[in-house]
DSSP file (Angstrom, degrees, kcal/mol; ACC not computed):
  #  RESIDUE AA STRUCTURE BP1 BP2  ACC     N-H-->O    O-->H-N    N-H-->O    O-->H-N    TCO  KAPPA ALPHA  PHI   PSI    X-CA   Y-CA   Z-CA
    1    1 A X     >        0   0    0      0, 0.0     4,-1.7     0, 0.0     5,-0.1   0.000 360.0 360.0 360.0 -35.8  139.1  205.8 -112.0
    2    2 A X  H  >  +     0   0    0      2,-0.2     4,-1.4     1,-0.2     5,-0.0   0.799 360.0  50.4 -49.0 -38.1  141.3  203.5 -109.3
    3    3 A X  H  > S+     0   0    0      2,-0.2     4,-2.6     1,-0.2     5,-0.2   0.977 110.1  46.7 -86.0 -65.6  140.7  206.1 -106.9
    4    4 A X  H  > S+     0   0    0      1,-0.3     4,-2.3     2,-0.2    -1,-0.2   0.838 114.7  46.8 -27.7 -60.0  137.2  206.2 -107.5
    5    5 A X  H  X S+     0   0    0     -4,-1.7     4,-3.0     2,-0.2    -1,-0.3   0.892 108.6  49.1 -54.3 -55.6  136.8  202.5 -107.4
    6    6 A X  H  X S+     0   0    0     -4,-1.4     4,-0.9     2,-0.2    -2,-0.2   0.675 109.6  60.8 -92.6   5.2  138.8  201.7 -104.2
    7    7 A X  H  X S+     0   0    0     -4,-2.6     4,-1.4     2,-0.2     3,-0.3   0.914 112.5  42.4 -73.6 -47.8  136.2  205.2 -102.4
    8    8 A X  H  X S+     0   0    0     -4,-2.3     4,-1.6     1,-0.3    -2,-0.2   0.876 113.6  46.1 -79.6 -31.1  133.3  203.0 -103.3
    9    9 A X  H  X S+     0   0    0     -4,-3.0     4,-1.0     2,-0.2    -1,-0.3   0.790 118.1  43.5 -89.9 -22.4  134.7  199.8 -102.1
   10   10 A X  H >X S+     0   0    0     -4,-0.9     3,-2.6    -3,-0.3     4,-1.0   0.936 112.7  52.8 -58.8 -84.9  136.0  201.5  -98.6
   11   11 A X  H 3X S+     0   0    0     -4,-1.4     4,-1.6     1,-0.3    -2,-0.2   0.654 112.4  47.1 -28.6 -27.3  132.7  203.4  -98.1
   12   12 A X  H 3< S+     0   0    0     -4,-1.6     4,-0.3    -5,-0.2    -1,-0.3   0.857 113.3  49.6 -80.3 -34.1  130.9  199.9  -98.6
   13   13 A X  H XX S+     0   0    0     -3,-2.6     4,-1.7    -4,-1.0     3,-0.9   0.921 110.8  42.4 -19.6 -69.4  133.0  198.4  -96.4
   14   14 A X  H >X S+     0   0    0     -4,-1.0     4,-1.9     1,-0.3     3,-0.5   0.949 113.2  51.2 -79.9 -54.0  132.9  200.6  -93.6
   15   15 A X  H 3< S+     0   0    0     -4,-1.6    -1,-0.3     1,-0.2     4,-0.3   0.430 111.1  58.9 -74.6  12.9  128.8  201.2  -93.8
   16   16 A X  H X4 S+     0   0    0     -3,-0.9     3,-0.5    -4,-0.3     4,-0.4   0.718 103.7  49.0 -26.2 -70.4  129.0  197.0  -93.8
   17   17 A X  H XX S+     0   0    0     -4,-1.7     4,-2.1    -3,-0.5     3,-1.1   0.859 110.4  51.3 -58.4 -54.1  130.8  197.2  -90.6
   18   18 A X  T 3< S+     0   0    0     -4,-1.9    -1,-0.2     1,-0.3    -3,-0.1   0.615 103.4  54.0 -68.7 -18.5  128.2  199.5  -89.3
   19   19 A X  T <> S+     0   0    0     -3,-0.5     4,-2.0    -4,-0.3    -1,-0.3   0.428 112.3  45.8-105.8 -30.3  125.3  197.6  -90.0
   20   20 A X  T <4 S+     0   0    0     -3,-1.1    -2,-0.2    -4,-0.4    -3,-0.1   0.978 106.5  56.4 -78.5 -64.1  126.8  194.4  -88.2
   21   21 A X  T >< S+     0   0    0     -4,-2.1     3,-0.5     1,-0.3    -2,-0.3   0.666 115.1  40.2 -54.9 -32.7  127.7  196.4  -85.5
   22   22 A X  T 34 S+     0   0    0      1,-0.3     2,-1.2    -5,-0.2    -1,-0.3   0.922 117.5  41.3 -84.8 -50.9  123.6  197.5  -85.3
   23   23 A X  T 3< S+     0   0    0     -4,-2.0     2,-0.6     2,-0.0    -1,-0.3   0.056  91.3  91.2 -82.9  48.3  121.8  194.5  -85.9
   24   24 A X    <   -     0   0    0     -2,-1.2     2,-0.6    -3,-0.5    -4,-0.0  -0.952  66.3-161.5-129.3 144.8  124.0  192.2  -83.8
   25   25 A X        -     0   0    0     -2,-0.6     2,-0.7     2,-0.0    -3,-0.1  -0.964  11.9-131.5-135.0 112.2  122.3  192.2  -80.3
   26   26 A X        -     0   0    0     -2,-0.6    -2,-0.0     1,-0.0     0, 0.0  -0.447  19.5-142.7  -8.3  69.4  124.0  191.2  -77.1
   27   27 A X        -     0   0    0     -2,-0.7     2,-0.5     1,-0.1    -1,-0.0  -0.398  23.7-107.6 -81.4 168.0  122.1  188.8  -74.8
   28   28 A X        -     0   0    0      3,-0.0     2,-0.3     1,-0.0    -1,-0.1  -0.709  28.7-163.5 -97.0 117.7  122.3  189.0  -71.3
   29   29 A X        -     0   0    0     -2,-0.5     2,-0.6     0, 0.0     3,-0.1  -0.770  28.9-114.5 -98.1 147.4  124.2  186.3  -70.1
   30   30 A X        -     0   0    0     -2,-0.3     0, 0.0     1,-0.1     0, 0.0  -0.676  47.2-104.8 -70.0 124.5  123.6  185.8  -65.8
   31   31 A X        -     0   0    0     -2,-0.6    -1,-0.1     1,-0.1    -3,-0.0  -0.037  21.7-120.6 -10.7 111.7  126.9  186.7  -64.5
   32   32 A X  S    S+     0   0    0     35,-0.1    -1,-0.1    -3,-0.1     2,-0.1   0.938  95.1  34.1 -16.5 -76.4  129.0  183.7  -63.2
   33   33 A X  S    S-     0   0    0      1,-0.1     2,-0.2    34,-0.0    -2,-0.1  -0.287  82.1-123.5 -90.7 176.8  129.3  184.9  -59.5
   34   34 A X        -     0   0    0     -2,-0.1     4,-0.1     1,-0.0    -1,-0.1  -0.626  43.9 -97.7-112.6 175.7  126.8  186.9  -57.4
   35   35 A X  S  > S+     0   0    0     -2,-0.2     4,-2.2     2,-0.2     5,-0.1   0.651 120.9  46.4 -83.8 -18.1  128.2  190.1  -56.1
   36   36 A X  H  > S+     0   0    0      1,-0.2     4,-3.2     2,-0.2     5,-0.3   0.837 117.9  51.5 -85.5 -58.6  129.3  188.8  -52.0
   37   37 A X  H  > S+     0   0    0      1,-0.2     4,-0.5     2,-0.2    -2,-0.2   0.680 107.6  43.7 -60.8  -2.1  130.7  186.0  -54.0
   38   38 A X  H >> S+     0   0    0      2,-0.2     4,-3.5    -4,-0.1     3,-0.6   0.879 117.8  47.8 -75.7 -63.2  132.4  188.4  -56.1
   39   39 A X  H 3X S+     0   0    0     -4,-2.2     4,-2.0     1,-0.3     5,-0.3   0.953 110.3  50.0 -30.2 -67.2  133.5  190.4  -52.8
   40   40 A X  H >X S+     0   0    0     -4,-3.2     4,-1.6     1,-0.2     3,-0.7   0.839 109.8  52.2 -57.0 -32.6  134.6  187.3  -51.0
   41   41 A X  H <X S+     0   0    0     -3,-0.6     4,-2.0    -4,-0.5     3,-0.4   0.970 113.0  48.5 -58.9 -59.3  137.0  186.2  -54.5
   42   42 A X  H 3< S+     0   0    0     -4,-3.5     4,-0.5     1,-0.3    -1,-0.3   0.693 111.0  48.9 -68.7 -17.2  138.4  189.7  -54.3
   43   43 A X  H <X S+     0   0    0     -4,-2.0     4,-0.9    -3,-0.7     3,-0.5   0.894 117.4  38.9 -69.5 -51.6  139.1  189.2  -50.6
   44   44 A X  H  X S+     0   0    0     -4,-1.6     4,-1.5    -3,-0.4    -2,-0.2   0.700 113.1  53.5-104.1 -32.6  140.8  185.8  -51.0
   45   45 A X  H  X S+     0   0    0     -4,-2.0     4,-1.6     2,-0.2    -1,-0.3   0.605 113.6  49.1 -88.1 -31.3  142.7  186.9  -54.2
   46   46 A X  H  4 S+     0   0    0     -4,-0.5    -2,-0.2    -3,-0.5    -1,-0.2   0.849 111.9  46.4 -34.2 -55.4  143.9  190.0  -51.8
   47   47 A X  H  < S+     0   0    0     -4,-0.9    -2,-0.2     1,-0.2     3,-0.2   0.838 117.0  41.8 -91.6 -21.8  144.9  187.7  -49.2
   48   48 A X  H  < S+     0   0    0     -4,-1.5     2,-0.3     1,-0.3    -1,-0.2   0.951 136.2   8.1 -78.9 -36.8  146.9  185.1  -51.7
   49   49 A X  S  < S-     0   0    0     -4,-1.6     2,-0.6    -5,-0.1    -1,-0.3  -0.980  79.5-140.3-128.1 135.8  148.6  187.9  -53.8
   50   50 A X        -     0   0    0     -2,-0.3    -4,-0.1    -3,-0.2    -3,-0.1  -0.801  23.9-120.6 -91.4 122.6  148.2  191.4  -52.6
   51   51 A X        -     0   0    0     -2,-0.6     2,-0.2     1,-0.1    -1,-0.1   0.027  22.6-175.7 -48.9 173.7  147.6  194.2  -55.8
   52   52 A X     >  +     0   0    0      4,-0.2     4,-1.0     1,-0.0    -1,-0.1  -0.708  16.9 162.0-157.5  86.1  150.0  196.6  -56.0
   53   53 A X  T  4 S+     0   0    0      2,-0.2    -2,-0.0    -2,-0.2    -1,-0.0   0.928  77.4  48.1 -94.3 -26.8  148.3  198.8  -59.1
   54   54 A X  T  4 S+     0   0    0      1,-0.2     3,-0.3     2,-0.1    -1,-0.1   0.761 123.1  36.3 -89.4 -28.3  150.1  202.0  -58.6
   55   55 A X  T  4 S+     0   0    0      1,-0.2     2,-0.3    88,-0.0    -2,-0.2   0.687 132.4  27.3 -74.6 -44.0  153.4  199.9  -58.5
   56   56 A X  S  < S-     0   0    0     -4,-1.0     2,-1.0    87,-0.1    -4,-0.2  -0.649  86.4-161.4-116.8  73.2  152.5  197.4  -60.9
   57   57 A X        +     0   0    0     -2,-0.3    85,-0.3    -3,-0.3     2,-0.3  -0.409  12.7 178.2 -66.9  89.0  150.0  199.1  -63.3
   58   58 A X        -     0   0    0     -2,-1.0    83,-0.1    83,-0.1    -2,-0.0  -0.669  38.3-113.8 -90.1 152.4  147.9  196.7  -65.4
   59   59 A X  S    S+     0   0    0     -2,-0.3     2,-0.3     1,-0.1    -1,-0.1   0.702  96.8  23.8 -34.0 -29.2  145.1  197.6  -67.8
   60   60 A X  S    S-     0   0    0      1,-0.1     5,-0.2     2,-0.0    -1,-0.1  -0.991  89.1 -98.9-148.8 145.5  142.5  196.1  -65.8
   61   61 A X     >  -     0   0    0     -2,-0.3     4,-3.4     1,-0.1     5,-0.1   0.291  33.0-107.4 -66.9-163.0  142.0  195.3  -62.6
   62   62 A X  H  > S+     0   0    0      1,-0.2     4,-2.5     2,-0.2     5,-0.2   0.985 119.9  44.3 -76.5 -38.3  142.4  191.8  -60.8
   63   63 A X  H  > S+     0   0    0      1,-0.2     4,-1.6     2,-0.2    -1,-0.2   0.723 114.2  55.5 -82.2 -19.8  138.5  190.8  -60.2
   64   64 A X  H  >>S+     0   0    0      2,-0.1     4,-3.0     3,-0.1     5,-0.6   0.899 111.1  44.3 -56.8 -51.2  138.1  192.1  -64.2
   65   65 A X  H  X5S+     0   0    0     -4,-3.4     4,-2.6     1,-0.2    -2,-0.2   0.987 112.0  58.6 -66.5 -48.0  141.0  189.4  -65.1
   66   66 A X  H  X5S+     0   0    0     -4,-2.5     4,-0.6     1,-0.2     5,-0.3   0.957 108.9  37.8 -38.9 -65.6  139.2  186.9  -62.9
   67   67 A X  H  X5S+     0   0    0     -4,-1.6     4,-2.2    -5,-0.2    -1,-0.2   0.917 106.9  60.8 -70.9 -23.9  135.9  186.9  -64.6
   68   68 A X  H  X>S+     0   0    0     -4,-3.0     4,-1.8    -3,-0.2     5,-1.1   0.902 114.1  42.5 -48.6 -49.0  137.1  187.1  -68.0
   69   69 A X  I >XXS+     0   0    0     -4,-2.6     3,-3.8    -5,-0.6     4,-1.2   0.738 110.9  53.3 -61.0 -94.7  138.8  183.7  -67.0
   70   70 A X  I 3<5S+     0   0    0     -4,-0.6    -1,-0.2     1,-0.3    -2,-0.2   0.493 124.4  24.5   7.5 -60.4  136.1  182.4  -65.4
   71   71 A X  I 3<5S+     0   0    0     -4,-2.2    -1,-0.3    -5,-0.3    -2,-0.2   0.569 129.5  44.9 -91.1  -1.3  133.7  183.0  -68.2
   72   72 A X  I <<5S+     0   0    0     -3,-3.8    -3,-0.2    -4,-1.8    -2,-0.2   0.734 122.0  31.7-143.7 -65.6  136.3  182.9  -71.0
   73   73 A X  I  <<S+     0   0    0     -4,-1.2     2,-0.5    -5,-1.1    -3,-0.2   0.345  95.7  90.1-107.9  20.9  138.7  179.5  -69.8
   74   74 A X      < -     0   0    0     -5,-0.6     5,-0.0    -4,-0.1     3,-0.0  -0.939  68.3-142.1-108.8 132.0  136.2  177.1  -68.0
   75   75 A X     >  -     0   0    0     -2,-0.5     4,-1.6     2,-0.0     3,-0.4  -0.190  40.5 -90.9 -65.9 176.9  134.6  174.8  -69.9
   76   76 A X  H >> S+     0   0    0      1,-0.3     3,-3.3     2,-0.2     4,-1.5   0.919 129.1  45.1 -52.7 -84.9  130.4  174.3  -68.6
   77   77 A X  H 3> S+     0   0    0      1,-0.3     4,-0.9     2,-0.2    -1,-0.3   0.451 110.0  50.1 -11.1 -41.8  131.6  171.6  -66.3
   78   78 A X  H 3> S+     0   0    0     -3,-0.4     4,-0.9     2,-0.2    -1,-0.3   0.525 108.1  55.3 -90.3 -25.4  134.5  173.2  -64.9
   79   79 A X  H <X S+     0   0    0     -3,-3.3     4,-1.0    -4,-1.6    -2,-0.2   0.720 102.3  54.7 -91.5  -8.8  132.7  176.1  -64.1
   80   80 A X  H  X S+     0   0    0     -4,-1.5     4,-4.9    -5,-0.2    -2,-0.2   0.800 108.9  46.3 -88.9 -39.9  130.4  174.4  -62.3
   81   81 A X  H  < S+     0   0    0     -4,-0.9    45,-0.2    -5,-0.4     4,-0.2   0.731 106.0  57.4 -57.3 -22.5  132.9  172.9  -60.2
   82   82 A X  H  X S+     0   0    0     -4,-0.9     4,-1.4     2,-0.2    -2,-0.2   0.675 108.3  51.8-120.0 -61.3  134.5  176.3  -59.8
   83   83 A X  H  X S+     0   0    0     -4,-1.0     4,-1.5     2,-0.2    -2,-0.2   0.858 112.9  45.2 -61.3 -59.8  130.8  177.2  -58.4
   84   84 A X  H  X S+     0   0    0     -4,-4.9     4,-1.1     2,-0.2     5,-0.3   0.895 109.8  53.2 -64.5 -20.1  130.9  174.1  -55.9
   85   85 A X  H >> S+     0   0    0      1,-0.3     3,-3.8     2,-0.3     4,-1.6   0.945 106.6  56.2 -97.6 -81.0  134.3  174.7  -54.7
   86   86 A X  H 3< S+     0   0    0     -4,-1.4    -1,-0.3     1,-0.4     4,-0.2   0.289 111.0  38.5 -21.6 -29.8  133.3  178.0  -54.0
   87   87 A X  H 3X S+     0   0    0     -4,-1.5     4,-1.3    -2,-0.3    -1,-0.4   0.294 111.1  54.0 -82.9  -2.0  130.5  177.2  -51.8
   88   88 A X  H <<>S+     0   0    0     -3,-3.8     5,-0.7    -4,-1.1    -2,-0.2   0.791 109.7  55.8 -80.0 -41.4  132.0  174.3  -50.0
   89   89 A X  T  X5S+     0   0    0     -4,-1.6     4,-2.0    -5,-0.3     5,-0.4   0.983 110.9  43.5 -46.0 -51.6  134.6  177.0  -49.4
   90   90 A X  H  >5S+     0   0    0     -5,-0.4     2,-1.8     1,-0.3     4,-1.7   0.992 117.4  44.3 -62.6 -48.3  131.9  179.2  -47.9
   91   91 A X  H  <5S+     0   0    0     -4,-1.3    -1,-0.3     1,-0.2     9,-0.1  -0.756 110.1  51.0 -90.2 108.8  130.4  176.6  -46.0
   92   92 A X  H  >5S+     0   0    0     -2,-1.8     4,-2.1    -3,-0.4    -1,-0.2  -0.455 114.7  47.4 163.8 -62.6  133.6  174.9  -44.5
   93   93 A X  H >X<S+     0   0    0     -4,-2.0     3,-3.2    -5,-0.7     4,-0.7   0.909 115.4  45.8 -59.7 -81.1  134.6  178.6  -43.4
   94   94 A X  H 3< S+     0   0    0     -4,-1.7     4,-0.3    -5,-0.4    -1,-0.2   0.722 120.5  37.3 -37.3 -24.5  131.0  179.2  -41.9
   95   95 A X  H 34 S+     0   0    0     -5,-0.5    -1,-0.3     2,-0.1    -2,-0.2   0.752 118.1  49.7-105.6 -16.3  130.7  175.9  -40.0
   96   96 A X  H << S+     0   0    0     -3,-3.2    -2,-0.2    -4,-2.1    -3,-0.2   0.986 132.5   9.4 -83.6 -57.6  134.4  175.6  -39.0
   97   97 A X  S  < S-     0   0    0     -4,-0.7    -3,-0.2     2,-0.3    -2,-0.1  -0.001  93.4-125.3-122.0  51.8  134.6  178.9  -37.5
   98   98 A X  S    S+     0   0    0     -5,-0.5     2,-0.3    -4,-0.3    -4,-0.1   0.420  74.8  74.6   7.1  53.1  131.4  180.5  -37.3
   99   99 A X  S    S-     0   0    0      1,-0.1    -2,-0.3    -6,-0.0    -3,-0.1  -0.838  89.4 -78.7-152.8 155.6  131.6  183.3  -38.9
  100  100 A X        -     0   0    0     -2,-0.3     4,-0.5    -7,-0.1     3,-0.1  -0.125  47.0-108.1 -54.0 159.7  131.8  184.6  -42.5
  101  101 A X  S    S+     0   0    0      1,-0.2    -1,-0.1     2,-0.2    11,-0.0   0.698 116.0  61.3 -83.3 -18.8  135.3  184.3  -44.2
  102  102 A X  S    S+     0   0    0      1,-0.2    -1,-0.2     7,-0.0     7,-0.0   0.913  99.1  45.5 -77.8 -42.0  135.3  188.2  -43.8
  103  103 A X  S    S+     0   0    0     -3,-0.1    -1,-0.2     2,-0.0    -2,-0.2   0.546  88.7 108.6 -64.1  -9.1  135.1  188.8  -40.3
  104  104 A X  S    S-     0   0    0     -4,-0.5    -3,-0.0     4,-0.1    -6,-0.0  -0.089  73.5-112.2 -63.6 166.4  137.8  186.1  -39.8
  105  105 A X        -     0   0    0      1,-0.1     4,-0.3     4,-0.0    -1,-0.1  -0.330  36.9 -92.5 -72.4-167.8  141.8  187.8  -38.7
  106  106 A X  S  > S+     0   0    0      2,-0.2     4,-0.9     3,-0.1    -1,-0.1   0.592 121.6  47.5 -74.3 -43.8  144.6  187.7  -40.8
  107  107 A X  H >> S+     0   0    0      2,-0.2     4,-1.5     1,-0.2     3,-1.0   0.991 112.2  49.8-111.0 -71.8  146.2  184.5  -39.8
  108  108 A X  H 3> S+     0   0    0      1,-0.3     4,-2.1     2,-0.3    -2,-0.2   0.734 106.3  60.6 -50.6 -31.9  142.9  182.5  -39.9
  109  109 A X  H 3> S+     0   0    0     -4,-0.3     4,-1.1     1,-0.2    -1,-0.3   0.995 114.3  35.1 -45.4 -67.6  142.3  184.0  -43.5
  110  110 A X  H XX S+     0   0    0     -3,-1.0     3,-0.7    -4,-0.9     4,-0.6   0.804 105.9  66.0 -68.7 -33.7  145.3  182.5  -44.6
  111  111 A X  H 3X S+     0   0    0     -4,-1.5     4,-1.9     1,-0.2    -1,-0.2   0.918 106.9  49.1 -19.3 -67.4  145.0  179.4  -42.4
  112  112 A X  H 3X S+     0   0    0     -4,-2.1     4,-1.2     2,-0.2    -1,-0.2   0.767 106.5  52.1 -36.3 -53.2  142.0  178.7  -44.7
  113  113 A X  H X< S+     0   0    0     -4,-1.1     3,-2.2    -3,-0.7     4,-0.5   0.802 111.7  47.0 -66.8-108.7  143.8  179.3  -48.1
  114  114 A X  H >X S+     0   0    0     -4,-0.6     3,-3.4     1,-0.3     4,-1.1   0.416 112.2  50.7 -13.6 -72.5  146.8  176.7  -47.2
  115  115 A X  H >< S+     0   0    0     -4,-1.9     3,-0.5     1,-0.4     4,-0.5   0.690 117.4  39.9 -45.8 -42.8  144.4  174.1  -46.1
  116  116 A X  T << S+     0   0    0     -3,-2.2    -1,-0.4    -4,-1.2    11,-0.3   0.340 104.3  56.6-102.2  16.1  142.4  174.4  -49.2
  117  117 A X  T <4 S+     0   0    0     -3,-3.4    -1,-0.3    -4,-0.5    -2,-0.2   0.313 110.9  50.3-108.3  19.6  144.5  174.7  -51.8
  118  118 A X  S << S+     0   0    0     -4,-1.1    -2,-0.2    -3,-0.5    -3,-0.1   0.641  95.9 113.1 -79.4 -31.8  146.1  171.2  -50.4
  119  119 A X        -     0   0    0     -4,-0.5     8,-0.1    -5,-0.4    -3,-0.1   0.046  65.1-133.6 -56.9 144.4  142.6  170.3  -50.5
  120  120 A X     >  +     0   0    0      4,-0.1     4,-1.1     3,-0.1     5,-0.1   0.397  64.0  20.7 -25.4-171.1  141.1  167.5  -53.0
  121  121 A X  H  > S-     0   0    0      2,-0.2     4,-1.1     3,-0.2     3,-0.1   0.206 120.2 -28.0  42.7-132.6  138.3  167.6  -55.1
  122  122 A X  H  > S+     0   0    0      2,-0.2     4,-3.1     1,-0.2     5,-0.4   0.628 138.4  53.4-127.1 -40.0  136.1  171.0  -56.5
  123  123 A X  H  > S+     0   0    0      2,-0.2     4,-1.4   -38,-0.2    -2,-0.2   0.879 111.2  44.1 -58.2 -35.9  137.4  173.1  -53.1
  124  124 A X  H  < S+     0   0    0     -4,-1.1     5,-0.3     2,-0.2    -2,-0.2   0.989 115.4  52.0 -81.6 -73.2  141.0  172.1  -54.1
  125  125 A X  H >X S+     0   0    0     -4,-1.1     4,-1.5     1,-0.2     3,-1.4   0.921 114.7  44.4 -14.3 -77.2  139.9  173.2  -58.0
  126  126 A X  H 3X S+     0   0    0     -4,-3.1     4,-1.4     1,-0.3    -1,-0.2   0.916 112.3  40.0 -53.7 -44.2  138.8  176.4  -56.8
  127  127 A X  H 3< S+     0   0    0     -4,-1.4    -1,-0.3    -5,-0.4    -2,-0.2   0.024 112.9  58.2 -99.2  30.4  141.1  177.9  -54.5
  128  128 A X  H <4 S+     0   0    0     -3,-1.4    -1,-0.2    -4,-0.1    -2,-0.2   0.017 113.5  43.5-102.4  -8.3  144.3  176.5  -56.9
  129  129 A X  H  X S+     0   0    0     -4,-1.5     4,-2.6    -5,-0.3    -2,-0.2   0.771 109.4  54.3 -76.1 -43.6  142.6  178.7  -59.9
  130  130 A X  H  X S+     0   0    0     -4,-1.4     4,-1.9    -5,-0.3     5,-0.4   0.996 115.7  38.1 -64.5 -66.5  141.9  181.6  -57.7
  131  131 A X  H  4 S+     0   0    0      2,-0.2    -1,-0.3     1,-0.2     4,-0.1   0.583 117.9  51.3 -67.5  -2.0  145.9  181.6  -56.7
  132  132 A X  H  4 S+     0   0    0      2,-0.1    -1,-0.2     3,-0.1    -2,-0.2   0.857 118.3  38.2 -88.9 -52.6  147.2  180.6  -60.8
  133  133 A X  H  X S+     0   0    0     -4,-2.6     4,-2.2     2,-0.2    -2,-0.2   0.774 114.3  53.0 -76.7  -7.6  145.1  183.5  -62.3
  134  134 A X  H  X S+     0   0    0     -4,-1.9     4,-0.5     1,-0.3    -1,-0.2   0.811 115.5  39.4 -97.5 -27.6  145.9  185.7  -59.5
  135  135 A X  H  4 S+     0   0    0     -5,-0.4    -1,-0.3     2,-0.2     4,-0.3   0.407 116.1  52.2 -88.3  -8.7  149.8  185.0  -60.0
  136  136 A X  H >> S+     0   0    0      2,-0.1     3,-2.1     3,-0.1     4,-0.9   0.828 103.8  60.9 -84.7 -60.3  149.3  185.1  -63.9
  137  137 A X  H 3< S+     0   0    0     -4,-2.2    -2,-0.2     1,-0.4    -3,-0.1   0.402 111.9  37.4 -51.0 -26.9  147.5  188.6  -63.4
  138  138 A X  T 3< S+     0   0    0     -4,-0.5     3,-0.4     3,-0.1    -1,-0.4   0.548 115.2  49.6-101.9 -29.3  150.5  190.0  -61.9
  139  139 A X  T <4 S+     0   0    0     -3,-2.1    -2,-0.3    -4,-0.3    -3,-0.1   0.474 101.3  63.5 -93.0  16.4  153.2  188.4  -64.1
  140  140 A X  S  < S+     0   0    0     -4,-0.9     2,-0.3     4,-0.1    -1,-0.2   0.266  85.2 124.7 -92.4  15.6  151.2  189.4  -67.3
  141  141 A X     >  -     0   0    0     -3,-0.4     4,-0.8    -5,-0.3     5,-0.2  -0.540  65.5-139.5 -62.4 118.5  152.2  193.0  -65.8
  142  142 A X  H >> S+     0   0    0     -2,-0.3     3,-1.8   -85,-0.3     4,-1.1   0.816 107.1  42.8 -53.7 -94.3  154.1  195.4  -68.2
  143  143 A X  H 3>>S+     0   0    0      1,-0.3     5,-1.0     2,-0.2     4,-0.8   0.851 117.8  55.1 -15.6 -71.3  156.6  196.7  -65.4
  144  144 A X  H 3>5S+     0   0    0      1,-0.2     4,-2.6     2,-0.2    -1,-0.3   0.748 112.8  38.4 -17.8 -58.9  156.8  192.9  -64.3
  145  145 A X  H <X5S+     0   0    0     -3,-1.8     6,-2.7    -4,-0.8     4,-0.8   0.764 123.0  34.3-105.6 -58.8  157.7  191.7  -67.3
  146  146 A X  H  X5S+     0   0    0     -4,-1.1     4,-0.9    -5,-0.2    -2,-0.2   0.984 124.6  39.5 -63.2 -60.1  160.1  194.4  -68.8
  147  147 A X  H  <5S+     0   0    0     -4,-0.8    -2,-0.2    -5,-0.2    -3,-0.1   0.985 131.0  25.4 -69.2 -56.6  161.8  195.5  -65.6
  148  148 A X  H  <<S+     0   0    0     -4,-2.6    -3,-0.3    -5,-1.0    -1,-0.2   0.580 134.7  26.7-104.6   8.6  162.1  191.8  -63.8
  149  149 A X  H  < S-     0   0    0     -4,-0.8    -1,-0.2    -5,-0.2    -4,-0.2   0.221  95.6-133.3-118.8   7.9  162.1  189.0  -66.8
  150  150 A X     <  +     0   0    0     -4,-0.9    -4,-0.2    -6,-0.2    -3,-0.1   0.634  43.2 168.9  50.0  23.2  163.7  191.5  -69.6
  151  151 A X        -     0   0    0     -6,-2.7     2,-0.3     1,-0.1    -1,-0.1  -0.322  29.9-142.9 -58.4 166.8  161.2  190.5  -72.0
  152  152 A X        -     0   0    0      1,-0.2     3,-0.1    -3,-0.1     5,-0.1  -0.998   4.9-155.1-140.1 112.4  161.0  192.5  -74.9
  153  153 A X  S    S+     0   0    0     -2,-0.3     2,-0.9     1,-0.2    -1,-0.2   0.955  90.1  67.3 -49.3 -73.0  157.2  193.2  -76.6
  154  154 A X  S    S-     0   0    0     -3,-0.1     3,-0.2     2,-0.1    -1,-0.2   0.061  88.1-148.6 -25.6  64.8  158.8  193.8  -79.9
  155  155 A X        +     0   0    0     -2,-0.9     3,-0.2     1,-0.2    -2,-0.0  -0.114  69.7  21.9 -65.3 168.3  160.4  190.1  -81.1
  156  156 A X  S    S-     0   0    0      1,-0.2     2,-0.3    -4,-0.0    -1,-0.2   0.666  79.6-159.5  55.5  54.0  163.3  189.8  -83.2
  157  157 A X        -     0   0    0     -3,-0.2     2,-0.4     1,-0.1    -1,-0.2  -0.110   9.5-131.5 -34.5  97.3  165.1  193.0  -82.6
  158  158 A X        -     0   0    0     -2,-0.3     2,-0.6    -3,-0.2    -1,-0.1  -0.522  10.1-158.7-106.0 136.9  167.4  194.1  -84.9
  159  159 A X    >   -     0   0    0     -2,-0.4     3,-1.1     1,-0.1    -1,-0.1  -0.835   6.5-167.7 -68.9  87.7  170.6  195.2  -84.1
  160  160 A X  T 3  S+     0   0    0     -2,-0.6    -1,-0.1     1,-0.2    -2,-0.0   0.874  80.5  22.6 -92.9 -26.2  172.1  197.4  -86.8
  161  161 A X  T 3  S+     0   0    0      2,-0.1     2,-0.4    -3,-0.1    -1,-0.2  -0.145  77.1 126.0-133.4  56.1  175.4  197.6  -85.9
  162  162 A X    <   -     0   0    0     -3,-1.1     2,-0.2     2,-0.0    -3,-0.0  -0.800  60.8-117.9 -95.0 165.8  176.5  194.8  -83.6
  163  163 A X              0   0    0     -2,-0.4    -2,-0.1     1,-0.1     0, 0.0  -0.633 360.0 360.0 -75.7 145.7  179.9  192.9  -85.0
  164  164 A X              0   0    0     -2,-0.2    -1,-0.1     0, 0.0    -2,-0.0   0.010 360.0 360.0-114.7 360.0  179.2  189.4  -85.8
């Protein structure tokens, strides 16, 4: 009769579950970034830490962990700042050296990064987020993490036969 009992109460469960899972509808939220502004983040997140995915393998790539932060850890406000610093960044590059931050070399790329992650204000904001998550995104690494800080997923590890 238990048995009986704890079939009905799974099967209601489960078709419970399914039923949320149907009516629950998704709206379409507008993306944070536009898709060059995506580009240019994945350029500048290149040029402060370079991936290494075949060497450092994570579940998802870096410009995935960037917009999950992005939408996920700025409050409205902060993301809006996040928004300005990201166009003064664009226009800053574009009026200083008149050209897009993509046709600039190598040294001027980085020229750009130092200057503005000394910078003040919502440029300062932006490009000192870009370089935190992009350095979090690589030490959240498994290999990273195991090999070069000896963390251990598993806590409290038991030892069955050290002397005490």
């Amino acid at each position: 009769m238990r048995r009986r009992k704890a079939l009905k109460t799974i099967a209601l469960g489960f078709s419970g579950l399914s039923l949320l899972n149907h009516c629950t509808s998704r709206s379409s939220l507008p993306p944070a970034l536009e898709i060059e502004d995506q580009n240019l983040l994945r350029l500048l997140t290149e040029a402060i830490l370079p991936s290494k995915s075949k060497e450092f393998p994570t579940p998802e790539t870096r410009m995935e962990y960037l917009l999950n932060q992005i939408v996920g850890a700025l409050t409205t406000e902060e993301l809006n700042g996040y928004q300005n610093g990201l166009k003064i960044f664009k226009g800053v590059v574009e009026q200083t050296f008149s050209m897009p931050y993509e046709e600039l070399d190598f040294d001027t790329q980085n020229y750009t990064i130092r200057r503005s992650l000394v910078h003040p204000g919502e440029l300062g904001f932006f490009m000192q987020k870009n370089r935190f998550w992009s350095l979090r995104h690589f030490r959240t690494s498994e290999r990273y993490m195991t090999e070069f800080l000896n963390y251990e997923f598993i806590p409290n590890r038991h030892l069955g036969c050290v002397q005490v």
